[in-house]
C-alpha atoms as one frame of an Amber mdcrd trajectory, in Angstrom:
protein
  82.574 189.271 105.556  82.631 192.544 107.195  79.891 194.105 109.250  79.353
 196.624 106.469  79.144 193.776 103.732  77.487 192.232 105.788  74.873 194.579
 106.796  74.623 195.453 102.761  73.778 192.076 101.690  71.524 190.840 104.796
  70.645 193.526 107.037  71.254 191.372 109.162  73.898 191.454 112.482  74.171
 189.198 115.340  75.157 191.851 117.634  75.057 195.809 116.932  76.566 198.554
 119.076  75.765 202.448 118.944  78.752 205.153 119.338  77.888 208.513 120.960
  81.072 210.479 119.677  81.977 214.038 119.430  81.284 216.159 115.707  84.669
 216.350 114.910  85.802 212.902 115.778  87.131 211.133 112.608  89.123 208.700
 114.479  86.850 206.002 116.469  84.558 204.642 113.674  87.334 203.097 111.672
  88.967 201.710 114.647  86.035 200.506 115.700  84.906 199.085 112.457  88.331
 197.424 112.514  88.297 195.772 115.498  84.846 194.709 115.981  83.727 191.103
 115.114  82.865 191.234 111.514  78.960 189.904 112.477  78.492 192.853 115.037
  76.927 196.064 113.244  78.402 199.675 114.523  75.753 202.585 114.765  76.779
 205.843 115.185  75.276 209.068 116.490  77.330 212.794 116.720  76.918 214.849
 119.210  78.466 218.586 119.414  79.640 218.732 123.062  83.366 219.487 122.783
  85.454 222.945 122.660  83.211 225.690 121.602  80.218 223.621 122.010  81.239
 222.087 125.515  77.488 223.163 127.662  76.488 222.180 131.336  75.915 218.824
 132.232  72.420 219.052 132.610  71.762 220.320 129.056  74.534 217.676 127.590
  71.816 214.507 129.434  68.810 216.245 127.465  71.098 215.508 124.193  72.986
 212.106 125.324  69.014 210.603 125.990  67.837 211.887 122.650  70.803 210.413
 120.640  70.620 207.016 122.388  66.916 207.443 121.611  67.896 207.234 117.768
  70.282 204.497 118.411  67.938 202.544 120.715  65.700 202.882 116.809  68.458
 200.969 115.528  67.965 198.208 117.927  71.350 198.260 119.403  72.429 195.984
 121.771  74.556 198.168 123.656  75.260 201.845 123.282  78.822 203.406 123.989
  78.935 207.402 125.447  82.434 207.609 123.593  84.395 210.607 124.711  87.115
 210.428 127.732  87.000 214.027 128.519  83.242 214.093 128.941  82.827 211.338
 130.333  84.941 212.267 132.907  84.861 215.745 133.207  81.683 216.219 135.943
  83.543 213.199 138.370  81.608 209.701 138.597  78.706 211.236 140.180  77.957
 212.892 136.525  79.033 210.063 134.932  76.562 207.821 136.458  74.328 210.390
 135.080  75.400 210.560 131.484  75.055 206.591 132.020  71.055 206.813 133.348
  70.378 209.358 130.476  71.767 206.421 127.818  70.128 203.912 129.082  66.804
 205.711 129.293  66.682 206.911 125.808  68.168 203.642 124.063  66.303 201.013
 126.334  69.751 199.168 126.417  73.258 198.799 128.510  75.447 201.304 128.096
  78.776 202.763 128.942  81.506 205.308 129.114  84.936 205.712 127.588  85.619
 206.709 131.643  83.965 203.007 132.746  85.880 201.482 130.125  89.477 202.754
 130.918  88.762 202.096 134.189  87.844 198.385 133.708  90.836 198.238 131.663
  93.055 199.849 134.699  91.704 197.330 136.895  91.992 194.479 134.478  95.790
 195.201 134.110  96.356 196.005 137.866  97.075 199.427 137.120  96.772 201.756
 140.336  99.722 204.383 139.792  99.650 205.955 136.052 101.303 208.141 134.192
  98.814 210.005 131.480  99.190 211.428 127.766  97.052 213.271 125.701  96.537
 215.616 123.200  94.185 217.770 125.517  95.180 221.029 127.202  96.279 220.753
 130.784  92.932 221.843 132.208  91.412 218.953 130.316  94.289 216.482 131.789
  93.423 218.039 135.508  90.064 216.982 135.061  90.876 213.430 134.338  93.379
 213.279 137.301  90.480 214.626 139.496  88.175 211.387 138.466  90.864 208.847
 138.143  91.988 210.158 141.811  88.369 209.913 142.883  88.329 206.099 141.939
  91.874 205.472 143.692  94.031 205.530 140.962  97.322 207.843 141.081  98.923
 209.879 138.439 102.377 210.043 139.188 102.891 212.189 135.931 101.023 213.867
 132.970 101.625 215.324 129.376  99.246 217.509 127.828 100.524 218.899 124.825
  97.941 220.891 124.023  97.126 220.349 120.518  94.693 222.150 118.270  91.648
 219.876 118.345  90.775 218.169 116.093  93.259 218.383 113.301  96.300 218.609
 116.241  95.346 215.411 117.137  94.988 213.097 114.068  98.104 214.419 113.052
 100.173 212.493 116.111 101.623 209.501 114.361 101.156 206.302 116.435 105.175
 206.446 116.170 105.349 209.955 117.768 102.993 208.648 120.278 105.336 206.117
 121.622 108.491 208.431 121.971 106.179 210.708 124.012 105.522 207.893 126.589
 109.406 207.016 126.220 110.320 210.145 127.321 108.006 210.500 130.146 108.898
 206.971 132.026 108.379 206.811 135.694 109.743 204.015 137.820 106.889 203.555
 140.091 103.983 203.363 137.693 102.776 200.312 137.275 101.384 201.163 133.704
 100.861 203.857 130.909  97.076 205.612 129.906  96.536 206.761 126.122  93.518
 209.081 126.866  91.300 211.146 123.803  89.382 208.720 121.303  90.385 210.616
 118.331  93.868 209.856 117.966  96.225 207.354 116.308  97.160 206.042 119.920
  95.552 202.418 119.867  98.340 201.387 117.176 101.242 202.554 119.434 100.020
 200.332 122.330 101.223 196.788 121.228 104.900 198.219 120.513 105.187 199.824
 123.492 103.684 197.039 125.740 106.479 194.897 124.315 108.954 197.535 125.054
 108.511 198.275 128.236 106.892 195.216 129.674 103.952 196.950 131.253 100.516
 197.446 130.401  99.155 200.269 128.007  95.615 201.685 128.528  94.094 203.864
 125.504  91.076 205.081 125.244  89.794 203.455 121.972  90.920 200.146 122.915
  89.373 200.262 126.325  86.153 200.602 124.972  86.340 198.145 122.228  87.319
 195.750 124.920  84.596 196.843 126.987  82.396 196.356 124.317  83.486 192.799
 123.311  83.117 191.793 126.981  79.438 192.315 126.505  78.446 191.379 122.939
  81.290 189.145 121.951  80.203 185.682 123.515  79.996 183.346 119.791  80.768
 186.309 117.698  84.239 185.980 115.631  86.441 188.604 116.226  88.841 189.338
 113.297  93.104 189.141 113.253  94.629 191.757 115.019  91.725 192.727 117.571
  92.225 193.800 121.243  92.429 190.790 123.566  89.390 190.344 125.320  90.264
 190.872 129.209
């Protein structure tokens, strides 16, 4: 039974998570539905804090504390501040802060897309990158400024500076994996997917098994992230992210 059946006939869930995700993302919810065990509930909260309505960190905690406040109503069990750019865009110093502000509104754990790709860097002994994403190349800067800040190393980037949001939905997971075909690097010892609302988490098992290195991607990181923490005795379904 799915978490939505699931929810519908019962109301009941053994485990439930809340998503903090950008307006326009369309993307995360249904891989997240997808992946999740089919007993753990997803809750979900929008936030406009992207392109036109990107505002200054301290104004963004006032709305990240209010929308885990809602989802904290819900009674979830761990609540997710899902967006790699934010998350990473004001260095770990500011996300610690967008952490604090989570955690005080919801009363629960939480974490970042930016703490969960990093786990997942870690996890697969990642240290020297190369990143892709749909973003422009001021947004890529700013995740080679954190990442550098933790000690990883971007040997190479690709922003390709889609149109958000429609740009990005529109990248097949196909045309995701010639882009990180033809932008191979020798010394990295692994490939990072960033932006949650793309098709990138189904390109990562092909190109794992093509090029015999590990794959990071934003969506997956966090569901991983999130099934290290509420999956203990819940089922998760064929097909989910190994649990690292």
């Amino acid at each position: 039974m799915s978490d939505l059946s699931l929810e519908a006939s019962t109301g009941y869930a053994r485990a439930r998570v809340g998503l903090i995700i950008p307006s326009s993302n369309r993307l995360s919810e249904p891989q997240f539905r997808r992946f999740l065990p089919a007993d753990a509930a997803l809750h979900v909260t929008r936030l406009r804090m992207t392109g036109r309505h990107a505002k200054p960190l301290a104004l963004l905690l006032e709305e990240v504390e209010a929308a885990a406040g809602a989802l904290g109503d819900a009674k979830c069990d761990l609540v997710v501040f899902h967006c790699t750019a934010n998350s990473m865009e004001h260095g770990p110093g500011g996300e610690q802060r967008i952490l604090d502000a989570a955690r005080q509104g919801s009363g629960a754990p939480a974490i970042s897309t930016a703490l969960a790709v990093t786990e997942a860097l870690r996890a697969a002994h990642i240290r020297k990158l190369v990143l892709v994403s749909p973003y422009r190349q001021s947004q890529n800067d700013v995740e080679k400024a954190y990442l550098h800040a933790l000690g990883f190393e971007v040997l190479h980037d690709v922003a390709l500076n889609l149109p958000p949001s429609d740009g990005y939905i529109a990248v097949s997971p196909a045309r995701w994996r010639e882009i990180v075909l033809e932008n191979l690097r020798d010394g990295a010892d692994g490939y990072f997917l960033s932006c949650t609302n793309t098709t990138q988490i189904d390109a990562v098992a092909a190109l794992e098994n093509e090029l015999g290195k590990p794959v990071v991607n934003s969506n997956k990181a966090a569901i991983d992230a999130c099934l290290r923490r509420i999956a203990p005795g819940l089922a998760a379904p064929p097909g989910a992210p190994v649990n690292k």
